[in-house]
C-alpha positions in Angstrom: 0.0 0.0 0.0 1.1 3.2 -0.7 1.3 6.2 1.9 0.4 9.7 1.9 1.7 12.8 4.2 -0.2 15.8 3.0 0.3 19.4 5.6 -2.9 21.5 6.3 -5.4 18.6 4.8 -8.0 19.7 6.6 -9.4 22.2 4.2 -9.3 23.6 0.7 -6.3 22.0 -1.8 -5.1 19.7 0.7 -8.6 18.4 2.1 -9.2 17.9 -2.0 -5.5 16.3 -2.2 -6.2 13.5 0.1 -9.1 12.4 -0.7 -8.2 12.3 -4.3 -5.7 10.1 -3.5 -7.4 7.7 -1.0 -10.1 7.2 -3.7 -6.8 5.8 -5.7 -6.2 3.5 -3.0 -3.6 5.6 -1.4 -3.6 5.6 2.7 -3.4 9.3 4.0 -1.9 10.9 7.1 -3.2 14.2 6.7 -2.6 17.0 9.2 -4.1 20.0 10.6 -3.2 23.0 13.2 -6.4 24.8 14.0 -9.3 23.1 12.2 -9.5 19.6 13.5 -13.2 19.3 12.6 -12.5 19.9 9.0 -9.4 16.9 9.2 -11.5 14.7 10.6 -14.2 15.4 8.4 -11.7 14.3 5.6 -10.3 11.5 7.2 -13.8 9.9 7.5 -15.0 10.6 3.9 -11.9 8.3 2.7 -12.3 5.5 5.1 -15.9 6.0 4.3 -15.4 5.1 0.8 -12.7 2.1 1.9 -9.9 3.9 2.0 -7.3 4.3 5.1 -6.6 7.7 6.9 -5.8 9.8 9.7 -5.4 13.1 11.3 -2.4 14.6 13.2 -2.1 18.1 14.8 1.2 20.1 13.3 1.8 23.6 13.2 4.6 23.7 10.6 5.6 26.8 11.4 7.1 25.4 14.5 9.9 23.7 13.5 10.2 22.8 17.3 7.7 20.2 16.6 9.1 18.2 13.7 10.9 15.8 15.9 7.9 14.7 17.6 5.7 15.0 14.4 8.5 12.6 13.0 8.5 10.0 16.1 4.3 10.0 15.9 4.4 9.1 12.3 7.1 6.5 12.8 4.9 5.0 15.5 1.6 5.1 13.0 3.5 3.3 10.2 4.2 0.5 12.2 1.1 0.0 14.1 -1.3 1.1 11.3 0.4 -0.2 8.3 3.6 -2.5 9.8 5.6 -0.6 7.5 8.7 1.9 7.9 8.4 4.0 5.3 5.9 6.3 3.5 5.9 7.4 -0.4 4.8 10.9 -0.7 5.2 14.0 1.2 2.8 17.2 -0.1 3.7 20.5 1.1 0.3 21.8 1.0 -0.3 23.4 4.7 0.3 27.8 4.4 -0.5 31.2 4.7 -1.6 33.5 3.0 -2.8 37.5 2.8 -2.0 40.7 1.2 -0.5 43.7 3.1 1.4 46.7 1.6 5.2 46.7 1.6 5.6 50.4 3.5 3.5 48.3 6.3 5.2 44.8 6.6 6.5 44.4 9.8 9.7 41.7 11.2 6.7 39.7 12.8 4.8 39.5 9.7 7.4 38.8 7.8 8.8 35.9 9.9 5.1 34.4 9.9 4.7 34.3 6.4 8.1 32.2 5.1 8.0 30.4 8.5 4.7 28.6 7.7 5.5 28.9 3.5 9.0 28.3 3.3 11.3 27.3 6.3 8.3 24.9 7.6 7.9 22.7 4.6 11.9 23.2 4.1 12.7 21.5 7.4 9.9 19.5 7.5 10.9 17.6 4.9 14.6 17.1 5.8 13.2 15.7 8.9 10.7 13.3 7.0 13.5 12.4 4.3 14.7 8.9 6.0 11.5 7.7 6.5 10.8 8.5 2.3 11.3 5.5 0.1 13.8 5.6 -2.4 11.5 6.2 -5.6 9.0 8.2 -3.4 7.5 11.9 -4.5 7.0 15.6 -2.9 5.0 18.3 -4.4 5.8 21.5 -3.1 2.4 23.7 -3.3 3.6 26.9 -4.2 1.7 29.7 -5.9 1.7 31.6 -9.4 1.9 34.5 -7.6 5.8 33.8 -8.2 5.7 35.0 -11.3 2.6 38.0 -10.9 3.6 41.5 -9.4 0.1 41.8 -7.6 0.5 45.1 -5.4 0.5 43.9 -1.9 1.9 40.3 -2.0 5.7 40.8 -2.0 6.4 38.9 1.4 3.7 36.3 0.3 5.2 35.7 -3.5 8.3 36.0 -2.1 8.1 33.4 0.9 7.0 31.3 -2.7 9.2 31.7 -5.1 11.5 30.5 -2.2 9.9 27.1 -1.9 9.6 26.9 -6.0 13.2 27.5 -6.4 14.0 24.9 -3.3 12.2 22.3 -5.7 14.5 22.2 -8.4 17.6 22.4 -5.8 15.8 18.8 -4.2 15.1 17.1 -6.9 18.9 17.5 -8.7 20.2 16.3 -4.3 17.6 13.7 -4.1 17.8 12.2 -7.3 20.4 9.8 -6.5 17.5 7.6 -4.6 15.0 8.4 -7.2 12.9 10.9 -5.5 10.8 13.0 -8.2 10.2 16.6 -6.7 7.7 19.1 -8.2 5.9 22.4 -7.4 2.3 22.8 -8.6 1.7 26.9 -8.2 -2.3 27.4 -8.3 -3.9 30.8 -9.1 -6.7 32.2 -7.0 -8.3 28.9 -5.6 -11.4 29.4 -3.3 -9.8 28.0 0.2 -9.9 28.9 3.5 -6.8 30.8 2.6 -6.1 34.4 4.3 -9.1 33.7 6.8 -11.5 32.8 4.3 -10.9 35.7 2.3 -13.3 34.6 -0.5 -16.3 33.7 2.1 -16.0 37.1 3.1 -15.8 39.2 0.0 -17.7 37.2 -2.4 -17.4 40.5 -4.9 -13.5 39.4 -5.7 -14.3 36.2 -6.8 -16.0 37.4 -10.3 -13.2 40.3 -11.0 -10.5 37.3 -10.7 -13.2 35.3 -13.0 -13.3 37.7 -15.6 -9.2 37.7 -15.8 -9.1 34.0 -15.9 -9.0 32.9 -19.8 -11.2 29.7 -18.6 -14.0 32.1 -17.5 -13.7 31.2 -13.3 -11.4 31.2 -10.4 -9.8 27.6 -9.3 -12.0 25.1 -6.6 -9.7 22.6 -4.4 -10.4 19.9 -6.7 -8.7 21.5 -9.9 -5.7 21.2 -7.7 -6.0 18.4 -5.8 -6.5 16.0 -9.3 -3.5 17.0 -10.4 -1.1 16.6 -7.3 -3.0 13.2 -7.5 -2.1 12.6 -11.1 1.7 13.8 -10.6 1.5 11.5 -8.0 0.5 8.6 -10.1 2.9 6.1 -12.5 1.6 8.3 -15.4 4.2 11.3 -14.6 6.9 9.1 -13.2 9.6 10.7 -16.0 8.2 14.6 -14.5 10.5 16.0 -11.7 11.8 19.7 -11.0 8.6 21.0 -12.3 6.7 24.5 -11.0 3.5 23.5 -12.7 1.1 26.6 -13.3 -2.9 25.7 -12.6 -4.5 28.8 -12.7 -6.9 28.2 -15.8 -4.9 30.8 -17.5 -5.5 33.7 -15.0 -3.8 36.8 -16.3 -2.7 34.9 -19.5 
């Protein structure tokens, strides 16, 4: 059986993530920091449909934790699965949120490429030995790496870091034949930036009307296709930042 790690799963892209893949017969550990409701909600639509999942409590912006997280998932591939070793790791869980550059403070700053950047970076060094050689990570970054939107520079920024740290692991990682890619979605309707879409319907047709497929992205556009890169059918794709944004701002 094949084995899933997919950060913040308890919502949005990675909620759409791990169920995608436990309908494809992939067991999921997916975890959560706030919204526990939502990740066991997941967890119990896959094992509702025969799959195998559960739900672990990580804050990745506290690397503090990764030791821990690390020891609890050893433990839960053993007694869950008796095996030692998962497959594939998806960055998914981060933050998001506009602010103007004149106002961007240190604290800001340090939360954004905490939870975007230095999380997933660290977080997967300290997953690495318990990835099998010929296992996969998708870094979930964001096309606003390659936008200048007004009011996004610690946010794209805090990206781009985490797109260009994909190519960097997949040239190291290589020699055990670990394909590593980014998938960088355009304006998605998550929980993202404290349900920012839920709030203010009125952005989503603006964003629509730039789109060239006519409307902004839902968690499963994403989620099927970190599930297909996933699959045996992209096993010759690694080092990839692969734009789904249904040709927003084309």
């Amino acid at each position: 059986m094949k084995i899933a790690v997919i950060t913040g799963g308890s919502s949005g892209i990675g909620k759409s993530a791990a169920i995608q893949l436990g309908q494809r017969g992939v067991a999921v550990i997916l975890t959560y920091r706030g919204q526990q409701a939502g990740a066991e909600a997941a967890m119990n639509e896959i094992e509702a449909a025969g799959g195998s999942a559960l739900a672990l409590k990580l804050d990745v912006s506290r690397v503090s934790e990764f030791a821990g997280f690390v020891e609890q998932i050893k433990d839960l591939l053993q007694t869950r699965w008796q095996q030692s070793q998962f497959d594939y790791l998806v960055n998914n869980a981060g933050m998001g949120g506009g602010m103007p550059f004149t106002e961007i403070s240190e604290d800001y700053y340090d939360q954004i490429f905490n939870t975007n950047f230095k999380g997933p970076f660290f977080l997967t060094q300290a997953l690495l030995p318990l990835l099998r050689d010929g296992g996969q990570i998708i870094n979930v970054s964001s096309n606003a790496t390659q936008l200048a939107t007004p009011g996004f520079s610690a946010y794209g920024a805090s990206k781009a870091a985490l797109s260009c740290a994909t190519r960097y692991l997949a040239k190291e990682l290589s020699p055990r034949g670990i394909r590593v890619n980014a998938v960088s979605p355009g304006p998605v309707v998550t929980n993202l930036a404290d349900g920012a879409f839920a709030k203010h319907p009125e952005y989503i047709e603006p964003l629509a009307a730039q789109t060239a497929l006519g409307r902004i992205g839902q968690p499963d556009d994403v989620g099927r296709l970190i599930a297909a890169l996933l699959s045996e059918d992209c096993r010759w794709v690694t080092a990839q930042d692969i734009q789904v944004s249904g040709g927003y701002l084309l």
